[in-house]
KEROKE-370749 format. One record per residue (C-alpha): residue number from 1; residue in three letters; x, y, z. Coordinates in steps of 0.05 Angstrom, whole numbers, m for minus. Example, Ala and Ser with C-alpha at 12.3 -4.5 7.8 and 13.67 -1.06 7.14 Angstrom:
BEGIN
R    n  res    east   north      up
R    1  Ala     246     m90     156
R    2  Ser     273     m21     143
***
This chain:
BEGIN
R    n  res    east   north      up
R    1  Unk       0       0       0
R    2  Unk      20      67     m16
R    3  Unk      44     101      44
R    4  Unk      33     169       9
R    5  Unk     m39     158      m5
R    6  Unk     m54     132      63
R    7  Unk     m18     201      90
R    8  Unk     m60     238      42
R    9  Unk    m118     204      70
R   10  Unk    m101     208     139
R   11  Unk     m89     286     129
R   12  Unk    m151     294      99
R   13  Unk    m191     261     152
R   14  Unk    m160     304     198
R   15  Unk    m168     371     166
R   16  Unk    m242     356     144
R   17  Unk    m221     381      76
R   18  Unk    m186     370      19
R   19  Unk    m164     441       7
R   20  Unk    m132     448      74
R   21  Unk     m91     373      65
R   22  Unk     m68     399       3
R   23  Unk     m41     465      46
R   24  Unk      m1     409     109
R   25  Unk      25     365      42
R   26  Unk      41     419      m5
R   27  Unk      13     382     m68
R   28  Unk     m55     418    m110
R   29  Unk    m119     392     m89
R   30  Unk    m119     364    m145
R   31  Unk     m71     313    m125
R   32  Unk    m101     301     m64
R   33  Unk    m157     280     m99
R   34  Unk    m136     227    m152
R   35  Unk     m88     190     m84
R   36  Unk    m157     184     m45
R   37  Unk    m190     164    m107
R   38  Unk    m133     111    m114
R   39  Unk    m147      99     m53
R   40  Unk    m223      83     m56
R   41  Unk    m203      35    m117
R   42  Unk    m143      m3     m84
R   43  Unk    m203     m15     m16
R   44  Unk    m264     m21     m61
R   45  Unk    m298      21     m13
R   46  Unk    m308      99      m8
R   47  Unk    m277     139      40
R   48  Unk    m302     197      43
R   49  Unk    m374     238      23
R   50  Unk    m378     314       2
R   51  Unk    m408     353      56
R   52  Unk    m430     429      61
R   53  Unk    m366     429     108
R   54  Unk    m317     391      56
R   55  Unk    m312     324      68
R   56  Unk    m322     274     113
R   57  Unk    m313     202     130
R   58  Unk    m355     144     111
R   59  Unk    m373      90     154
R   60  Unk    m309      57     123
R   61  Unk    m271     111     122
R   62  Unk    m275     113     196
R   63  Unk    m257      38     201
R   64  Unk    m196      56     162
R   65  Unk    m174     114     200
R   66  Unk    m137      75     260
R   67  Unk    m101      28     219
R   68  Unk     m77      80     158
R   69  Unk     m51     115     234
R   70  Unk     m14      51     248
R   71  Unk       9      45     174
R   72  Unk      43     109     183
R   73  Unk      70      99     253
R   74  Unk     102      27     237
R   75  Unk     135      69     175
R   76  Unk     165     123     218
R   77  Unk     192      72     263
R   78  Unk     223      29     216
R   79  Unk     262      87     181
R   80  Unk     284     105     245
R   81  Unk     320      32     262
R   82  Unk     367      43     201
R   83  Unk     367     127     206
R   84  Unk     446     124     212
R   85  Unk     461     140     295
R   86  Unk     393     108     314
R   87  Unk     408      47     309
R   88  Unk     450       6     360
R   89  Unk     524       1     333
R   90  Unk     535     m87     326
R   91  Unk     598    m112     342
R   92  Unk     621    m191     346
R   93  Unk     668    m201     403
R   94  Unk     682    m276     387
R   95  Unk     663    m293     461
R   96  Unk     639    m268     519
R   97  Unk     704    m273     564
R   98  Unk     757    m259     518
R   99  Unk     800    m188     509
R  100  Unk     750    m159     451
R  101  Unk     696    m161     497
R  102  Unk     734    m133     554
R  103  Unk     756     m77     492
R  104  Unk     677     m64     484
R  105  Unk     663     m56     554
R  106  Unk     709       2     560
R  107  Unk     687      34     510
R  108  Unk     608      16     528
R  109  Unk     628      56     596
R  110  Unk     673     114     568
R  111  Unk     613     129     515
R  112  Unk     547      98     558
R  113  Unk     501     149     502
R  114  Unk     519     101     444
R  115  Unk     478      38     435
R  116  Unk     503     m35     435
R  117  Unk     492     m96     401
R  118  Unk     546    m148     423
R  119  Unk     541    m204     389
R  120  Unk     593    m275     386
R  121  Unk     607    m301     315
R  122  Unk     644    m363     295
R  123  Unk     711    m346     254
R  124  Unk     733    m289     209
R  125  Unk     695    m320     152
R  126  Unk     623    m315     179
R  127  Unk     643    m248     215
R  128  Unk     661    m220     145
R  129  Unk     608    m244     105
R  130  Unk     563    m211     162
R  131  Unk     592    m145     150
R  132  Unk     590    m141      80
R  133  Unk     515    m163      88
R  134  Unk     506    m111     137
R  135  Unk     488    m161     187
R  136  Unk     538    m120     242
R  137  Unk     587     m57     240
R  138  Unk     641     m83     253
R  139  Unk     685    m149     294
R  140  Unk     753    m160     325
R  141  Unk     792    m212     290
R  142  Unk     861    m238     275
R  143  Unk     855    m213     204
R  144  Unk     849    m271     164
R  145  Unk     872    m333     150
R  146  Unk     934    m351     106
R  147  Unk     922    m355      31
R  148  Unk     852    m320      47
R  149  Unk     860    m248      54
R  150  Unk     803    m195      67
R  151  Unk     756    m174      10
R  152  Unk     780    m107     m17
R  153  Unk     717     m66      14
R  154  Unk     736     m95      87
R  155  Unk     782     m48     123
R  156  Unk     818     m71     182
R  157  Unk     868     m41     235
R  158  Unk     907     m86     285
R  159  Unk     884     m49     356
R  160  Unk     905     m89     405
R  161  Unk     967    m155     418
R  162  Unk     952    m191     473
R  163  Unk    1009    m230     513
R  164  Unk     989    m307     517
R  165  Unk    1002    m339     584
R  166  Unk    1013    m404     606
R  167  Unk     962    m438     645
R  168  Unk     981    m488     693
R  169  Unk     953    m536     753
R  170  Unk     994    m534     817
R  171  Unk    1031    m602     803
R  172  Unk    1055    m577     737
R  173  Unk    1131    m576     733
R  174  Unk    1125    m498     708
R  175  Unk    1071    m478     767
R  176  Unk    1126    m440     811
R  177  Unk    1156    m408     757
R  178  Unk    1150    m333     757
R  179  Unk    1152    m326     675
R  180  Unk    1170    m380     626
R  181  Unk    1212    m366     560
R  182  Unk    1175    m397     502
R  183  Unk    1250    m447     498
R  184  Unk    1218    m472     567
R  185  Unk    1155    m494     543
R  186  Unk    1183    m537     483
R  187  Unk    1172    m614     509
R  188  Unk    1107    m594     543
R  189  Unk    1041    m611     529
R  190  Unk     997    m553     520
R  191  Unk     925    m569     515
R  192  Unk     874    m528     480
R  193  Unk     821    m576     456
R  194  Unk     780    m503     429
R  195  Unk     823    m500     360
R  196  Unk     784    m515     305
R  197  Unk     817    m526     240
R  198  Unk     805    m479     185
R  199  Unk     795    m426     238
R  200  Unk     835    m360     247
R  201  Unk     871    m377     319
R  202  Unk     891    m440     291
R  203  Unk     930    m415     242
R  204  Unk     960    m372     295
R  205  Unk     976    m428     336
R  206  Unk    1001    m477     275
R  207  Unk    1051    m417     260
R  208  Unk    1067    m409     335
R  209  Unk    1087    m483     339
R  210  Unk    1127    m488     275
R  211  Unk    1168    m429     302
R  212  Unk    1189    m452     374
R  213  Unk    1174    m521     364
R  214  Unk    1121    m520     415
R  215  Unk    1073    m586     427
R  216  Unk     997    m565     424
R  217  Unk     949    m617     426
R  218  Unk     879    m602     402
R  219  Unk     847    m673     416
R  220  Unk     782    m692     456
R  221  Unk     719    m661     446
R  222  Unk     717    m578     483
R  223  Unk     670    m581     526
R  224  Unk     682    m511     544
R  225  Unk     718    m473     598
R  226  Unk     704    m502     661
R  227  Unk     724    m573     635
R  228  Unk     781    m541     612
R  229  Unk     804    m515     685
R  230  Unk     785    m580     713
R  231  Unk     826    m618     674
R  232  Unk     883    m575     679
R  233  Unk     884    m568     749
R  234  Unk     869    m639     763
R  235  Unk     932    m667     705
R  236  Unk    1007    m655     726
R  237  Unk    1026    m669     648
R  238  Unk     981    m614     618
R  239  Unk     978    m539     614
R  240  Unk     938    m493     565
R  241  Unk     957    m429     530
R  242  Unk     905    m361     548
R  243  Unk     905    m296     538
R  244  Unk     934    m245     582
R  245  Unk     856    m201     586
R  246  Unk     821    m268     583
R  247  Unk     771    m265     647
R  248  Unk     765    m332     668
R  249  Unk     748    m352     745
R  250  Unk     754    m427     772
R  251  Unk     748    m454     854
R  252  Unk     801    m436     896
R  253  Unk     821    m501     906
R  254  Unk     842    m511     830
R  255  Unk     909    m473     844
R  256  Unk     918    m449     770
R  257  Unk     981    m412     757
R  258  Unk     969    m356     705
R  259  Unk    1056    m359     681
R  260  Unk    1073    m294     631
R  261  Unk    1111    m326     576
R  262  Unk    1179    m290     551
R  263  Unk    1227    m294     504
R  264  Unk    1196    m273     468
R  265  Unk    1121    m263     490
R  266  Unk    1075    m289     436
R  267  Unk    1012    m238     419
R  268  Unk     944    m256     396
R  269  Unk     938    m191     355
R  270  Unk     865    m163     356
R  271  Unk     844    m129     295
R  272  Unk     781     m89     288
R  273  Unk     748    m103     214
R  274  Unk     682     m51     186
R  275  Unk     661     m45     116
R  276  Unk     690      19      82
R  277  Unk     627      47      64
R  278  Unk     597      49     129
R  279  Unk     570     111     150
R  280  Unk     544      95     221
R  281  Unk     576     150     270
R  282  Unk     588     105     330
R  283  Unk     637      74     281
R  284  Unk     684     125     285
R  285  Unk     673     143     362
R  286  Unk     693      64     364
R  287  Unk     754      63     323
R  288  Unk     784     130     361
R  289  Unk     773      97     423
R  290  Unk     809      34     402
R  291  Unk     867      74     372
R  292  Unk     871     117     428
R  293  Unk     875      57     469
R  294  Unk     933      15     432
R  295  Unk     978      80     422
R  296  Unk    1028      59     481
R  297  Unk    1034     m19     459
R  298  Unk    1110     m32     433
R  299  Unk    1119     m90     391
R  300  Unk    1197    m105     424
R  301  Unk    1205    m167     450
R  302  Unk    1146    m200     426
R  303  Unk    1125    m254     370
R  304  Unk    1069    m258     323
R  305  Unk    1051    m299     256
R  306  Unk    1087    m263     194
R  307  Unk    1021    m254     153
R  308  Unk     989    m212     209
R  309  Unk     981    m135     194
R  310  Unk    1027     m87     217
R  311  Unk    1004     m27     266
***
């Protein structure tokens, strides 16, 4: 239905006349009478009858009334939840306890005016189909995968590298170490039954062990992160790679050891990606924030995969 006619009816139910909707629409009465007219064809019905006063509604027309109102208030609110700023800014953040959602938090509390949507996609494929869709603003990601780089209209910038740690039970032969040099770990099983082939972070972690030499096992199904700890802290043999801002929280009576590894210190490096073309404002505020955040990070002293972006 056309939402111009139902305006023009709606205005000239409420003015009475057709001479005075033509005035609040500045068209010719002449135009407001052929849209009613299409109107009264598209409905089958009439509308409106010619009174001494102008015009006024039929039985029908006075059926009609509160539902061309509705037409007209579902079309205002649906150009309003794509208006550019009205709409909440949607950002995947992988997962709910890693570093990118720690990275949106901050910025949720140093700009509380803008809205959110946070939402947790699978790998740098899906996340970059859904931006070119439109499907969200904007995700944190490791850039891409080897042999697959980014789609010319996906702009990226590496905002934050994040120090892995080693994560160990309190039987581990590493759990009273202060730091470990990545030379340390080689021998050692590290556990991280989460990588899934194909993925972004496994790449990371294929190039990490092919550079030191390390020994990551990705075997056993994942059932998430409190198995995870449990096993960990319950297996002498095994420890488990996280990242530095990861928020994770297990029983006392684990006795993890969160170990900074040196030597250098391997980075997960965040990148944010966005479409080039999009225009929505909270993008920017984002992006600022982000930069303004990762000014002081120095890359001396610390590894990461050679096809990662520079700063």
């Amino acid at each position: 239905m056309d939402l111009d006619t139902v305006r023009t009816f709606v205005a000239a139910a409420d003015a009475g006349q057709f001479q005075e909707a033509a005035a609040e629409l500045a068209v010719t009465q002449q135009a407001v009478s052929k849209r009613i007219a299409a109107l009264e064809r598209e409905l089958g019905v009439r509308l409106f009858t010619r009174t001494a006063r102008g015009a006024g509604l039929t039985i029908d027309g006075q059926a009609f009334l509160p539902h061309a109102r509705e037409l007209l208030r579902v079309a205002e609110r649906a150009v309003a939840s794509v208006a550019a700023g009205r709409r909440p800014l949607r950002v995947d953040v992988i997962a709910s306890r890693v570093a990118p959602s720690g990275l949106m938090r901050g910025f949720h509390r140093a700009h509380p005016e803008i809205d959110l949507d946070v939402v947790m996609l699978f790998d740098v494929e899906t996340a970059v189909t859904a931006i070119r869709s439109g499907a969200i603003d904007a995700s944190f990601r490791a850039v891409a995968v080897p042999g697959r780089p980014l789609p010319e209209d996906i702009e990226s910038v590496r905002v934050l590298d994040e120090p892995l740690q080693l994560l160990a039970g309190p039987a581990h032969a590493l759990a009273g170490a202060r730091s470990v040099t990545v030379a340390q770990l080689a021998g050692h099983r590290i556990w991280m039954p989460g990588i899934v082939p194909g993925t972004e972070w496994a790449a990371y972690y294929a190039d990490l062990v092919a550079e030191f030499g390390l020994t990551i096992e990705a075997t056993g199904p994942n059932f998430g992160s409190d198995a995870l700890l449990d096993t960990i802290a319950d297996t002498p043999a095994l420890a488990t790679f996280m990242g530095e801002h990861t928020r994770l929280v297990w029983p006392a009576d684990h006795g993890l050891r969160r170990i900074p590894v040196t030597d250098p210190t391997p980075v997960y490096p965040h990148s944010l990606l966005w479409h080039r073309d999009n225009p929505h404002p909270a993008l920017a505020a984002l992006r600022a924030y982000l930069a303004a955040r990762a000014a002081g990070h120095a890359a001396a002293g610390t590894w990461a995969p050679g096809w990662v972006l520079p700063r």
